[in-house]
C-alpha positions as CSV (number, residue, x, y, z in Angstrom):
1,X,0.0,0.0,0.0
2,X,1.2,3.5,-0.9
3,X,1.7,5.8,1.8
4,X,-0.2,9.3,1.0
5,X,1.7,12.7,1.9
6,X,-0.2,15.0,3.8
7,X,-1.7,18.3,2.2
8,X,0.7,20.3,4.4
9,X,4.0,19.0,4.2
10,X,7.8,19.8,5.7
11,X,10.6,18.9,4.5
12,X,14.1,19.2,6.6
13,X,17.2,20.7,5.3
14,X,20.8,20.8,7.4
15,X,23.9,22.7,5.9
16,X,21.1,25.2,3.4
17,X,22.4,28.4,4.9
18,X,25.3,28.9,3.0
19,X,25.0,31.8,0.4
20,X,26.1,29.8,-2.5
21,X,25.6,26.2,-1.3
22,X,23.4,23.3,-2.8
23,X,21.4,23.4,0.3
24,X,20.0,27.0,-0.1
25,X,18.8,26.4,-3.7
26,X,16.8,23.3,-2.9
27,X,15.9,25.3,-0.2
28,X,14.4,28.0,-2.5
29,X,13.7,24.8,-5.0
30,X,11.0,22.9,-3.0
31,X,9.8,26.0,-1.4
32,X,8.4,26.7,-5.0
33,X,6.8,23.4,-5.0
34,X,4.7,23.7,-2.2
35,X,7.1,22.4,0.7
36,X,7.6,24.4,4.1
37,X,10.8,24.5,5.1
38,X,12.8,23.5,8.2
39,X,16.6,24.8,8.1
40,X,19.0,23.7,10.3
41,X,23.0,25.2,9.9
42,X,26.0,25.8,12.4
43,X,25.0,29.5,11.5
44,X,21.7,30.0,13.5
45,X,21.9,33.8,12.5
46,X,22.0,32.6,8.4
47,X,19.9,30.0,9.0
48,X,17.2,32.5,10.3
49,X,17.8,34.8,7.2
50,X,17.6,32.1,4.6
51,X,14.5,30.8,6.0
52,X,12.7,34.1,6.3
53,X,13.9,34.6,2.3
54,X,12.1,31.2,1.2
55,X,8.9,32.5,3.2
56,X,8.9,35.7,1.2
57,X,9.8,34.8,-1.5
58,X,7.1,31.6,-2.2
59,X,4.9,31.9,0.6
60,X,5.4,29.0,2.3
61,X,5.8,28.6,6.5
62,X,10.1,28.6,6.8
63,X,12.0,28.2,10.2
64,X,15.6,28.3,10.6
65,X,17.4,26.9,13.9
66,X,20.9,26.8,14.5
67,X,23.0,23.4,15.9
68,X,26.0,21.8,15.3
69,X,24.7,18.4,14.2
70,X,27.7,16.7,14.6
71,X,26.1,17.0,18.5
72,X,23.2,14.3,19.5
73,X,21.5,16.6,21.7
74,X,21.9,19.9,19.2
75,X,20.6,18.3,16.5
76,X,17.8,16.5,18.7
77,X,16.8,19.5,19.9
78,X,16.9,21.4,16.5
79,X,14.9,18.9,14.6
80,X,12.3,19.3,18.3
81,X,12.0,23.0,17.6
82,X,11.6,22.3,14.0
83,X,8.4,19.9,14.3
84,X,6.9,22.0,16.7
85,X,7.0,25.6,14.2
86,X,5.8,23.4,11.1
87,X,3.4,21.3,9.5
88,X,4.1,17.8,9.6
89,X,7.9,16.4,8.6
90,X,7.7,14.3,5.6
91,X,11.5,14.3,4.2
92,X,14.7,15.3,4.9
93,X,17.8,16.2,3.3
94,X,21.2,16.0,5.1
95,X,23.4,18.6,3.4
96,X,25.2,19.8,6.3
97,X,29.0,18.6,5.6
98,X,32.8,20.3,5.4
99,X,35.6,19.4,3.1
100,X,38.9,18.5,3.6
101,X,41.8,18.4,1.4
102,X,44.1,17.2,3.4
103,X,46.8,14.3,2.3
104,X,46.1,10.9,3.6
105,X,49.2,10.7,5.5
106,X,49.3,13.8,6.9
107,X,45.6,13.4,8.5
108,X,45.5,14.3,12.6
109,X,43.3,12.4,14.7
110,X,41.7,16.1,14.9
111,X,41.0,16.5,11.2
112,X,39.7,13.0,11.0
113,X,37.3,13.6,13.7
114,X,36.1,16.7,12.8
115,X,35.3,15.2,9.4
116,X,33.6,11.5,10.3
117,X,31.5,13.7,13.1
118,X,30.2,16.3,10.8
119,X,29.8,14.4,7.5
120,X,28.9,11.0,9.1
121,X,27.7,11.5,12.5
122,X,25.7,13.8,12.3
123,X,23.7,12.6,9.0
124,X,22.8,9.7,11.7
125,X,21.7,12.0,14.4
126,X,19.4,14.1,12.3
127,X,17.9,11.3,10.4
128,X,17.4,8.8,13.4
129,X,15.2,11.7,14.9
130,X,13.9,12.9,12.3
131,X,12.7,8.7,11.4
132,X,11.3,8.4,15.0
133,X,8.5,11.2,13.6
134,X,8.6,9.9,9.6
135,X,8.0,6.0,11.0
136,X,5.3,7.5,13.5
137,X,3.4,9.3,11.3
138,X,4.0,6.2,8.5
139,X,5.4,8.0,5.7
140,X,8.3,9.7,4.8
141,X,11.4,10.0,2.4
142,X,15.4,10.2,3.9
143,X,18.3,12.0,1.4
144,X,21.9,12.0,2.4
145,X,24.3,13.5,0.1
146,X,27.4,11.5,-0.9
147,X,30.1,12.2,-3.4
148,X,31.8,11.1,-6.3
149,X,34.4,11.0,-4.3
150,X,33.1,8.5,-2.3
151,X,33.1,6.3,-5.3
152,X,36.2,7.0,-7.0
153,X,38.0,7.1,-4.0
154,X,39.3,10.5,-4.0
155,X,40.1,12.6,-7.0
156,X,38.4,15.6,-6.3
157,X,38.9,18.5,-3.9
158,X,38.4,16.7,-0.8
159,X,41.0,13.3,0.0
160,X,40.5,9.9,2.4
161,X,38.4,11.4,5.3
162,X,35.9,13.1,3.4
163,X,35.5,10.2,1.0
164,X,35.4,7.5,3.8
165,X,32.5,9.4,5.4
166,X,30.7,10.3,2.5
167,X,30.8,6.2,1.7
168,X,29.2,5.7,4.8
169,X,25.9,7.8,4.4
170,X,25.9,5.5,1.4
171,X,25.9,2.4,3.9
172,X,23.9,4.2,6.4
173,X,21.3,5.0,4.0
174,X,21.0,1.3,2.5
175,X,20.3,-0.1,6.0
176,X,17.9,2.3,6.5
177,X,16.2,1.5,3.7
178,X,16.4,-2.0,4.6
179,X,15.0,-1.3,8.3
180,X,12.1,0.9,7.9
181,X,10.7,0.2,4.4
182,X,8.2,-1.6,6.0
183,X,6.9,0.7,7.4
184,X,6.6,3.6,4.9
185,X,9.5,5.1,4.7
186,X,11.9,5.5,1.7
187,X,15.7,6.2,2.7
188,X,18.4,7.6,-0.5
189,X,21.8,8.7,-1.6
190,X,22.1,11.6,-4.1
191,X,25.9,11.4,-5.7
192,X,26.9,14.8,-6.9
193,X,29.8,15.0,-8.9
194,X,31.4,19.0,-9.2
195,X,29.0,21.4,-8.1
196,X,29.8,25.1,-8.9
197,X,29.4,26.1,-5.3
198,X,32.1,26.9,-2.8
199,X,32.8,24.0,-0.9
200,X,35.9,22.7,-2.8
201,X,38.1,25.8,-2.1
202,X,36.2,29.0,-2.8
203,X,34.3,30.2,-6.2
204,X,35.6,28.2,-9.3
205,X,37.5,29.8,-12.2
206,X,36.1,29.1,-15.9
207,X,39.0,27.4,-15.9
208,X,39.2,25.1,-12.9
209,X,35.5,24.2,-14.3
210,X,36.7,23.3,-17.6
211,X,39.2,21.2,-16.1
212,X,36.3,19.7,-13.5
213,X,34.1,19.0,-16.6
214,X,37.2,17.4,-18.6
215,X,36.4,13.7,-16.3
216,X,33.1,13.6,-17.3
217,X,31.4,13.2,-20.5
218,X,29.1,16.5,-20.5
219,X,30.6,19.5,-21.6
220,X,29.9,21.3,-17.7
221,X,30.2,20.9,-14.3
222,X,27.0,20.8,-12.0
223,X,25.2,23.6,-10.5
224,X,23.0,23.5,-7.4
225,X,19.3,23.5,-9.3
226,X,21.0,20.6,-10.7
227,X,20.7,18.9,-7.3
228,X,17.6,20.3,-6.1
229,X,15.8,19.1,-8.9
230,X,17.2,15.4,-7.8
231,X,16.2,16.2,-4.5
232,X,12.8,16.8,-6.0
233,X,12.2,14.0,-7.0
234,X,13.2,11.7,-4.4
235,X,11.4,13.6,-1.7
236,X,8.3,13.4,-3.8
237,X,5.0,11.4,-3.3
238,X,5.8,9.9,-6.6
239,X,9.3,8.3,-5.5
240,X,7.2,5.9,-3.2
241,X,8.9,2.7,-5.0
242,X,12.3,4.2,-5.2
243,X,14.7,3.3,-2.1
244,X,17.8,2.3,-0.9
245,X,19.6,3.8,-4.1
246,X,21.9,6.3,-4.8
247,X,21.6,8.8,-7.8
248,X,24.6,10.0,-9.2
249,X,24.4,13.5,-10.7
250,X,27.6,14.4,-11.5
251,X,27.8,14.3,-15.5
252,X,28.7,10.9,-16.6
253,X,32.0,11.0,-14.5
254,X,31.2,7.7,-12.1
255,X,28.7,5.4,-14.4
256,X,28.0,1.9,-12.6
């Protein structure tokens, strides 16, 4: 049996605070599609702004709350404050992540931590609470973002501790899947590939893009709407029979 979406409807977006970041377009992205819109970023002050922007702009109810959600009880409480502001939570998106170029063997136990805890741990906080409300309720659809990187092991901006956590939201997400598909809820990996944002060591050059794009087998690299539309669809009603998968958007440069 299908599991029907509500006619109000939340969707939950960590890391979307960011001026030029993926998370802030799909933010503006679903917004436009009907969804209200629960924000949750490092910067509560950004967070705040960006959420107010979506509001005005498409008309929708926006919150933004501020945690680190590499922190159980910040990013329980966030996703708490979150429910009660907003009509019901049917998806989430984990963007909320850092990079890290740093060499393999020249990786502290510091950098490694900081990475795994943002860009691992803290996917599993958020979604494990935001699930408790999704399996409740008996619907719902779970996104974590990966990378390419994950994949090809390395070759982009970011080296081994980025790519080792970013291959475990794609193991975290398959169980997931596996666990609470029963019981109406879908749980998925979007891939990207390079994104034009600023993540991978500030705004791109036309050249570094051109170079980016040279891997793949389209003539560009990715921009954010590229992502939100993916998002889109995965968070939709009509994704109901897709789970447990990851979509790679990222221009023919990992095809499996």
């Amino acid at each position: 049996m299908a599991s029907v979406f509500p006619a109000e409807r939340t969707v939950i977006l960590t890391g979307a605070a960011s001026p030029r970041g993926i998370g802030r377009t799909t933010a503006f992205h679903l917004a436009e599609r009907g969804w209200h819109i629960g924000i949750v970023d490092v910067d509560a002050a950004a967070a705040e702004r960006t959420a107010a922007e979506v509001a005005e702009a498409h008309g929708v109810r926006a919150v933004g709350v501020g945690a680190n959600v590499a922190d159980r009880e910040q990013a329980v409480a966030a996703i708490d404050a979150l429910e009660a502001s907003l009509p019901q939570i049917v998806a989430l998106v984990n963007f909320a992540g850092v990079s890290s170029p740093i060499p393999y063997l020249e990786v502290t136990p510091e950098e490694w931590h900081r990475v795994e805890s943002i860009n691992l741990d803290g996917v599993h906080w958020v979604t494990q609470r935001v699930a408790r409300t999704l399996v409740a309720n008996g619907v719902g659809r779970l996104v974590g973002i990966s990378s390419v990187s994950a994949q090809r092991g390395g070759g982009t901006f970011s080296k081994t501790p980025y790519s080792a956590a970013k291959a475990g939201v794609i193991g975290l997400m398959r169980s997931v899947a596996r666990e609470l598909g029963s019981l109406g809820i879908t749980a998925n990996v979007i891939s990207p590939g390079p994104i034009d944002t600023d993540i991978m060591g500030g705004t791109l050059t036309e050249e570094r893009k051109t170079a980016m794009a040279a891997d793949g087998v389209l003539p560009r690299i990715g921009t954010p709407t590229d992502i939100a539309a993916a998002v889109a669809y995965l968070i939709s009603e009509d994704a109901g029979f897709v789970t447990g998968q990851t979509l790679n958007v990222d221009g023919g440069l990992y095809m499996h």
